[in-house]
PAZAPA-4460 file (N, C-alpha, C; in steps of 0.05 Angstrom, whole numbers, plus 32768, in hexadecimal, padded with zeros to 4 digits):
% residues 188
    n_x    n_y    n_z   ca_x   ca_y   ca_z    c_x    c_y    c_z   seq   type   mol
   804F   8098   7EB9   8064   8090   7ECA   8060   8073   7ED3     1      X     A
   8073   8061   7ED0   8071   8041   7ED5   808C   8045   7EEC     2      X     A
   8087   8035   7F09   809A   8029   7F0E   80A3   800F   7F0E     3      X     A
   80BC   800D   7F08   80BD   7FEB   7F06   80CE   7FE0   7F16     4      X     A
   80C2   7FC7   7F1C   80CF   7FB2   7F2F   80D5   7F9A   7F1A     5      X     A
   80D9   7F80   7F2C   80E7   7F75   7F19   80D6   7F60   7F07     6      X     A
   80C1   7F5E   7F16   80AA   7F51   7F0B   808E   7F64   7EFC     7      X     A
   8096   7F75   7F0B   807B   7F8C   7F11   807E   7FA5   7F07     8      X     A
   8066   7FB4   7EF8   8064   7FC4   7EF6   804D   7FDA   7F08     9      X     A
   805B   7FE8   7F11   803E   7FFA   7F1B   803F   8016   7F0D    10      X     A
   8023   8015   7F0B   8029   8024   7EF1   8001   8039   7EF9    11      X     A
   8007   8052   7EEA   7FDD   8061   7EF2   7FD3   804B   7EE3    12      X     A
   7FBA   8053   7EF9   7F9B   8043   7EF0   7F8E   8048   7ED4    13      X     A
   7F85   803B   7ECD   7F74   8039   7EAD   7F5E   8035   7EB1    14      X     A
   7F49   8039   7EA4   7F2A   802B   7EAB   7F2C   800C   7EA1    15      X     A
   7F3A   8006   7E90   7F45   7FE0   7E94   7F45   7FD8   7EB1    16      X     A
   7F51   7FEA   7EBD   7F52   7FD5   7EDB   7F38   7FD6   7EF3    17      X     A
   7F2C   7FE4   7EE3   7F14   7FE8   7EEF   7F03   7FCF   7EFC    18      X     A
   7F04   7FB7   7EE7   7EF6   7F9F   7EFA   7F02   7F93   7F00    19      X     A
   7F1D   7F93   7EFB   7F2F   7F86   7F06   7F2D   7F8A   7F2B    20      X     A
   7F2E   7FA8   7F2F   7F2F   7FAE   7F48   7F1C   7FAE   7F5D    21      X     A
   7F08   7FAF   7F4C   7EE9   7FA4   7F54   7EEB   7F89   7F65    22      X     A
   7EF5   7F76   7F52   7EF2   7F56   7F5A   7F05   7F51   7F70    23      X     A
   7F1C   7F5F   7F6C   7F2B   7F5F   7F8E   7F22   7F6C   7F9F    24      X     A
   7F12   7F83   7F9A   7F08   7F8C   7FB9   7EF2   7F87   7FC1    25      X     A
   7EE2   7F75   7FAC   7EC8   7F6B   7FC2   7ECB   7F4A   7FC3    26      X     A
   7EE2   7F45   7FCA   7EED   7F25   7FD1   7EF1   7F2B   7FF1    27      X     A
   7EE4   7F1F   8001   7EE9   7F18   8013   7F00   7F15   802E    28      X     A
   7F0F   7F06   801B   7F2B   7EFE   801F   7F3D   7F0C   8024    29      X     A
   7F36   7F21   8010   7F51   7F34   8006   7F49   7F50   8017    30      X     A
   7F32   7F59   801E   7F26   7F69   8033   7F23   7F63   8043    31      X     A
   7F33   7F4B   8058   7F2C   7F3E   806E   7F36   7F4F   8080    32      X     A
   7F4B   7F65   8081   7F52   7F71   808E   7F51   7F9B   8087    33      X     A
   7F3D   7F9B   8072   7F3A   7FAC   8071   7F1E   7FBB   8069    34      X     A
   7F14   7FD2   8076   7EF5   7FD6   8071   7EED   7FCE   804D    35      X     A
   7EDA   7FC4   8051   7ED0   7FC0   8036   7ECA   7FCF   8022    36      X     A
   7EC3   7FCA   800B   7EC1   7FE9   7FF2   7EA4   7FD6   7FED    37      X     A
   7E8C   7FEC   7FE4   7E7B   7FE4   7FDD   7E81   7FE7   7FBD    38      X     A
   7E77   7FD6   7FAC   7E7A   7FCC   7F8F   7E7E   7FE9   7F7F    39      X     A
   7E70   8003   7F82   7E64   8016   7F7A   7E83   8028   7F78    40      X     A
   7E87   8026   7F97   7EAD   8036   7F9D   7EBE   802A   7F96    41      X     A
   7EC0   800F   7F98   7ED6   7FF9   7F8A   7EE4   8000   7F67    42      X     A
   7EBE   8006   7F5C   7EC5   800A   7F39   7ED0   8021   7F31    43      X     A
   7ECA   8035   7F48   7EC7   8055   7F42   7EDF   8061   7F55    44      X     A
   7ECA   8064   7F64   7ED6   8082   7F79   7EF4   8078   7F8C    45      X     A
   7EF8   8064   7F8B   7F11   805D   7F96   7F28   8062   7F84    46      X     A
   7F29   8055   7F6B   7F36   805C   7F59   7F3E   807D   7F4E    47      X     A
   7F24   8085   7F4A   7F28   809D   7F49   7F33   80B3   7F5E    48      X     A
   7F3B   80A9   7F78   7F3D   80BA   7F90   7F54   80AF   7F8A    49      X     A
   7F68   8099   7F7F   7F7D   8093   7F7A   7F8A   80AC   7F6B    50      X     A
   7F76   80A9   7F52   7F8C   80BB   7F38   7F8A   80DD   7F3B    51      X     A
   7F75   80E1   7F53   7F79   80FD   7F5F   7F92   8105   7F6D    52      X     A
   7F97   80F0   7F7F   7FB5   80EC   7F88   7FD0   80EF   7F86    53      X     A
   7FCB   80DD   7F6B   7FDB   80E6   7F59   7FE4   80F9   7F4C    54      X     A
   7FD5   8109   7F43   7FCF   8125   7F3F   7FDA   813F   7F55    55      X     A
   7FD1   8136   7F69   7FD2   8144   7F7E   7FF2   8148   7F8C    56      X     A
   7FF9   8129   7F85   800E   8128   7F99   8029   811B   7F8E    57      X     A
   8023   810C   7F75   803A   8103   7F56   8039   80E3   7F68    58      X     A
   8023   80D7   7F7F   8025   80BE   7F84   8011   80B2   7F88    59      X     A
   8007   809C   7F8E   7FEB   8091   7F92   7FF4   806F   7F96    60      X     A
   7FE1   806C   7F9F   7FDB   8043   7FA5   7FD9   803F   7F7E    61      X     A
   7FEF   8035   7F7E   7FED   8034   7F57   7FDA   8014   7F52    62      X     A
   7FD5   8018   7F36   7FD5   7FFA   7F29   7FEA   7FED   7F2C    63      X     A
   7FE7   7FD1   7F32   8001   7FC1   7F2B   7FF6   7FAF   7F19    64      X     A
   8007   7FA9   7F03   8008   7F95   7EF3   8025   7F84   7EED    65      X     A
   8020   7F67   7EEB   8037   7F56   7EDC   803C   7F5F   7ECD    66      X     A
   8062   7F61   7EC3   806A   7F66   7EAF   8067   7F52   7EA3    67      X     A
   8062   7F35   7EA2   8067   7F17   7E8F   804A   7F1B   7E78    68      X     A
   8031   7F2A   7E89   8016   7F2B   7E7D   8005   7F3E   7E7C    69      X     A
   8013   7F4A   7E89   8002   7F75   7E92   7FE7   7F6D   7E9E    70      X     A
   7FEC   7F56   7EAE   7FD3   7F4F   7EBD   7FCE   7F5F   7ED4    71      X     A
   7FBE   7F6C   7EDB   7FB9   7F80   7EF6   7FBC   7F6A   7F0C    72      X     A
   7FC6   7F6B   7F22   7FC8   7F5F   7F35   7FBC   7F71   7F54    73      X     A
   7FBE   7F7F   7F57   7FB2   7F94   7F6A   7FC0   7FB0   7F6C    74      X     A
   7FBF   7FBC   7F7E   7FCA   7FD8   7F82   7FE2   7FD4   7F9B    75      X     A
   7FF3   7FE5   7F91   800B   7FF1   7FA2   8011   8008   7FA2    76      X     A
   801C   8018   7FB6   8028   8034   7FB6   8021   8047   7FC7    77      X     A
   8027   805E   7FCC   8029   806D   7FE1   8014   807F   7FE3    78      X     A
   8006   8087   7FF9   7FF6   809B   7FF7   7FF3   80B1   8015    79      X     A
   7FEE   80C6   8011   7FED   80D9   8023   7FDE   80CD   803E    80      X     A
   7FDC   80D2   805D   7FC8   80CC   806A   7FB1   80E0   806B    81      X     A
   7F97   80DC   8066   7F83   80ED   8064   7F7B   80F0   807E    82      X     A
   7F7D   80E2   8094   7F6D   80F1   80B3   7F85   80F6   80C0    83      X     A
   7F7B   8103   80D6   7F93   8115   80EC   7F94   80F4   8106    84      X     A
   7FAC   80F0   8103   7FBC   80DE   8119   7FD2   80E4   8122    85      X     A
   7FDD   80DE   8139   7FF5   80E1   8149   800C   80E2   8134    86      X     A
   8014   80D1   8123   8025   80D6   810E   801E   80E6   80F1    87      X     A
   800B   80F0   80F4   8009   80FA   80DA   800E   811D   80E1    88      X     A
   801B   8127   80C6   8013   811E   80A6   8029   8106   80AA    89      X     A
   801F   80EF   8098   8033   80DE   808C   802E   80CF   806E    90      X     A
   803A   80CC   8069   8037   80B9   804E   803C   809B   804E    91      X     A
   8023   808D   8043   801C   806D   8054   8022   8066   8038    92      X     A
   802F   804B   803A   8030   8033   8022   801F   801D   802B    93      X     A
   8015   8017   8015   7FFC   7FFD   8016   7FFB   7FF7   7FFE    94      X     A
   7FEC   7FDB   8007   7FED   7FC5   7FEF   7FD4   7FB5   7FEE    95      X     A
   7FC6   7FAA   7FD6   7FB3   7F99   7FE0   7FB3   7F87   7FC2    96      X     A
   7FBA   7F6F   7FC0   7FBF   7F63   7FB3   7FA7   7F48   7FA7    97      X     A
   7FA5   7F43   7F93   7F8B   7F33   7F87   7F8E   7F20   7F8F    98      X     A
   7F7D   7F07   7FA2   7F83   7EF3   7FA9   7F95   7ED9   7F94    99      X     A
   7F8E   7ED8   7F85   7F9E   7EC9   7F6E   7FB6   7ECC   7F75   100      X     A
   7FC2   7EE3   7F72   7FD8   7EEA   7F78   7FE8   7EE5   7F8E   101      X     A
   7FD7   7EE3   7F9E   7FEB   7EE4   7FB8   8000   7EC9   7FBC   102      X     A
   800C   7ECD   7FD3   8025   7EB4   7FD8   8043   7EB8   7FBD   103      X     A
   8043   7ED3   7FAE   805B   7ED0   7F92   806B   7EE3   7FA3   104      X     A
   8067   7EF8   7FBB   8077   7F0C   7FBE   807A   7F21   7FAE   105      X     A
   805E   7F24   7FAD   805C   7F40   7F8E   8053   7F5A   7FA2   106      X     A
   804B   7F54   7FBB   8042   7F67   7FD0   805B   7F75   7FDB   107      X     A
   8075   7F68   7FDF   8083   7F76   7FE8   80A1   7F7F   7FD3   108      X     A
   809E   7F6F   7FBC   80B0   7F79   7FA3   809E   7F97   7F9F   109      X     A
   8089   7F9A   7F97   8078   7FB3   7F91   806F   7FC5   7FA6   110      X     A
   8079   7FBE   7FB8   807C   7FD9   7FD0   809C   7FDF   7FD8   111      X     A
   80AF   7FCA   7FD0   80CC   7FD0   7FCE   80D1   7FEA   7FBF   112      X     A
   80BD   7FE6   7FA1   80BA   7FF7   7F85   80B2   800F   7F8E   113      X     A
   8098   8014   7F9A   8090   8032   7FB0   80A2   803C   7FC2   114      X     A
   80B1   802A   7FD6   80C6   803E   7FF0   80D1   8046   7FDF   115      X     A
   80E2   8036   7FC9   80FE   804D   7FBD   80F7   805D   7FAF   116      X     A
   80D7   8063   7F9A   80CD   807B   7F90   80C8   8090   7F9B   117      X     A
   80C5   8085   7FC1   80BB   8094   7FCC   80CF   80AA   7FDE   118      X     A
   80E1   8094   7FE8   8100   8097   7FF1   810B   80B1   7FDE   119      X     A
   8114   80A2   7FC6   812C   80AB   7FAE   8117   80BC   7F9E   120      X     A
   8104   80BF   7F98   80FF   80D0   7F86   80EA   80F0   7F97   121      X     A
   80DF   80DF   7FAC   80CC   80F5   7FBB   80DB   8100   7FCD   122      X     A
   80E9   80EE   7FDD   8102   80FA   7FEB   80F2   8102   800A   123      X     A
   80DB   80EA   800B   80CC   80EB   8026   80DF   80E0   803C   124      X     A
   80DC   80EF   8051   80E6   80E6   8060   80E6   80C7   8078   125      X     A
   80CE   80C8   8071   80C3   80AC   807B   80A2   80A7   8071   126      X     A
   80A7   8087   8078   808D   8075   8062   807D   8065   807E   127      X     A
   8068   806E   8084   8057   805E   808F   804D   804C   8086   128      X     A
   8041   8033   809F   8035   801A   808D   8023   8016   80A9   129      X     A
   8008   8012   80A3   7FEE   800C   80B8   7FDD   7FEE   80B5   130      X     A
   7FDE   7FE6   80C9   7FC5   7FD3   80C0   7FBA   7FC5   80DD   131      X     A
   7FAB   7FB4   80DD   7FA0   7FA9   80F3   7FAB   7F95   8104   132      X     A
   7FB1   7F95   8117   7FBB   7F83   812D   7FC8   7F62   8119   133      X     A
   7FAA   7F5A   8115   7FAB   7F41   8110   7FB1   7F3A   80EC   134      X     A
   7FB5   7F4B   80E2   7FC4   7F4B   80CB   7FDA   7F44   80C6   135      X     A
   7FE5   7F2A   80C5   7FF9   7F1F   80C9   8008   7F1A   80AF   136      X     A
   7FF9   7F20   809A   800E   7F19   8081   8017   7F3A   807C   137      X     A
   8000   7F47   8080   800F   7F5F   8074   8029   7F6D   808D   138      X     A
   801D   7F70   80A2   8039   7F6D   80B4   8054   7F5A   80AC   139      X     A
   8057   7F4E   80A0   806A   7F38   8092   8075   7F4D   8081   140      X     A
   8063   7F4F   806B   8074   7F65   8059   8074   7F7A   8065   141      X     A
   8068   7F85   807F   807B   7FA5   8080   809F   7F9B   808C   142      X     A
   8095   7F89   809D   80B7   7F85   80A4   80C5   7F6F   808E   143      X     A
   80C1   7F6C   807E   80D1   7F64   8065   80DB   7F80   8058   144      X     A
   80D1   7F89   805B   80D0   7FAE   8050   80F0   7FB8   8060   145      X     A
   80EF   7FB4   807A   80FF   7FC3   8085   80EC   7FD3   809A   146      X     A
   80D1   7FCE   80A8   80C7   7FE1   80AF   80C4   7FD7   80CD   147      X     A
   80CF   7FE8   80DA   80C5   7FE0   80F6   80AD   7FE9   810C   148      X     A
   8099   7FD4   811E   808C   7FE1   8122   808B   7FFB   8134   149      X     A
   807E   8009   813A   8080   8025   814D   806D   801D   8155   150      X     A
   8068   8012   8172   8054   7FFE   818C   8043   8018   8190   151      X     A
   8051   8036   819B   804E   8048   81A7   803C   8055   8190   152      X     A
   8035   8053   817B   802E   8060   8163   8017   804C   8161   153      X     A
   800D   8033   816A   7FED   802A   8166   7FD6   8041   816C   154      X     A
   7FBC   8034   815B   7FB0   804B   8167   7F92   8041   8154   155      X     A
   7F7D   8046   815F   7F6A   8046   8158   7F5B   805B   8138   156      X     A
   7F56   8043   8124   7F5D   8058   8111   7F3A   8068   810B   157      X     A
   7F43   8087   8107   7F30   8099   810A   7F13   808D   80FA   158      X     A
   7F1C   8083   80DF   7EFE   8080   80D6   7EFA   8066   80D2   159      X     A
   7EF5   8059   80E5   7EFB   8042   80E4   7EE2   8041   8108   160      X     A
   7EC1   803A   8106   7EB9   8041   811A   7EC1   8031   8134   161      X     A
   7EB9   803F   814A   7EC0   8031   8164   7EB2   801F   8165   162      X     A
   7EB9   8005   8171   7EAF   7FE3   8174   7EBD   7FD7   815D   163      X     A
   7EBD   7FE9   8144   7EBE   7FD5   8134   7EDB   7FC4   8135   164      X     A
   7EE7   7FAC   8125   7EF7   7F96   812E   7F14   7FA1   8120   165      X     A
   7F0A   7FB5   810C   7F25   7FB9   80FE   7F2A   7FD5   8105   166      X     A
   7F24   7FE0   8115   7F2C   7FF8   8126   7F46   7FFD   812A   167      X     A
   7F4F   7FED   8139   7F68   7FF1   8147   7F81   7FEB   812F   168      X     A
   7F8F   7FF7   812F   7FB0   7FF5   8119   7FC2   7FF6   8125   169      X     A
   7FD7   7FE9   8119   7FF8   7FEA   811E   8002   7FF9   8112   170      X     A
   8018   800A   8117   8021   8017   810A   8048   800F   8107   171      X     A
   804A   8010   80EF   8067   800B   80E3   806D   8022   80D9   172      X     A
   808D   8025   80D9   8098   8039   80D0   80B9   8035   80BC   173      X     A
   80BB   8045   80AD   80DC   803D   809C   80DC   8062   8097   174      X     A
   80FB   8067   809E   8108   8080   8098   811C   807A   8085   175      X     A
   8115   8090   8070   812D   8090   805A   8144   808B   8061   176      X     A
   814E   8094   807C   8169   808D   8081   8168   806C   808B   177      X     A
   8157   805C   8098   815A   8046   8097   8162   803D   8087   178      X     A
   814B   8042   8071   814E   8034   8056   8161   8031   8046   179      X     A
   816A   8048   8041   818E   804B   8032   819B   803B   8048   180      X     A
   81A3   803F   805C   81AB   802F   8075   81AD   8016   8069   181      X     A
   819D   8004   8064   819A   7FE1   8063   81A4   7FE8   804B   182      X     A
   81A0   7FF9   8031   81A2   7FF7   8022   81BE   7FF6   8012   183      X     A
   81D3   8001   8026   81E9   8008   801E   81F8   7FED   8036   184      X     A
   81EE   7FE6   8045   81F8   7FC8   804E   81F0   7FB1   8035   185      X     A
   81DC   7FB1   8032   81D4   7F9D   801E   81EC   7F9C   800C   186      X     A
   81F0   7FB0   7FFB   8203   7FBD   7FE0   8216   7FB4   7FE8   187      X     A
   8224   7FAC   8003   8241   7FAC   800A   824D   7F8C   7FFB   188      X     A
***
């Protein structure tokens, strides 16, 4: 199963993208706002906890690659929440994109590609989006998305220990009916 956007493909993991995904998640930069992967989980067990997902649930944080070069660029797409929070169960979209990449708008064309798979084909009723206070680009793309935040819905996230700096999250939210909503203004 490939979805396509208009640049992008997201498409399951291969063991090709295996160092690809490696080299973005122990960059610095690109984990500045999220717990780190030691080299060992990066090659392996992250990936693979992906294509269980998939399996499990017909969705997962996919590969993305350029359609111009089938170059892997990072991961997009939807995934279940695994701890118990005030809004859950929910299903979270996230993105984490290879620094090279960044600044083209491939973060929010390839999560445009996830709500409506997720919308139109899963028929979820709504798409969560989390991240840390001071996360200011990815907050950009959730409300480029259409997502607004829910203030009342912050919350200290479970595994994520106390003191530490990336603890605390924002929480965003988009309902299918929003979505069709803009979506059938847009069309007009």
């Amino acid at each position: 199963m490939i979805i396509s956007a208009e640049r992008l493909n997201l498409r399951p993991w291969n063991d090709a993208d295996r160092i690809s995904f490696v080299d973005m998640s122990v960059d610095p930069e690109v984990m500045e706002f999220m717990m780190p992967l030691k080299r060992e989980a990066a090659s392996g067990a992250w990936i693979d906890d992906q294509i269980a997902h998939q399996k499990a649930h017909g969705f997962c944080l996919w590969a993305v690659e350029r359609k111009e070069d089938l170059r892997f660029i990072g991961t997009v797409g939807l995934r279940r929440i695994g701890y118990e929070a005030d809004f859950t169960p929910a299903v979270e979209i996230g993105w984490r994109i290879a620094r090279p990449f960044w600044g083209n708008g491939y973060a929010p064309e390839a999560a445009t590609a996830a709500i409506q798979f997720g919308f139109k084909i899963l028929k979820l009723p709504e798409i969560i989006a989390i991240t840390v206070p001071h996360n200011l680009k990815s907050r950009r793309v959730m409300e480029k998305l259409g997502m607004q935040r829910d203030e009342d819905g912050d919350f200290d996230h479970p595994l994520v220990k106390k003191g530490h700096p990336l603890r605390r999250h924002v929480l965003y939210r988009l309902r299918r009916s929003e979505w069709n909503r803009k979506r059938e203004v847009s069309d007009v």
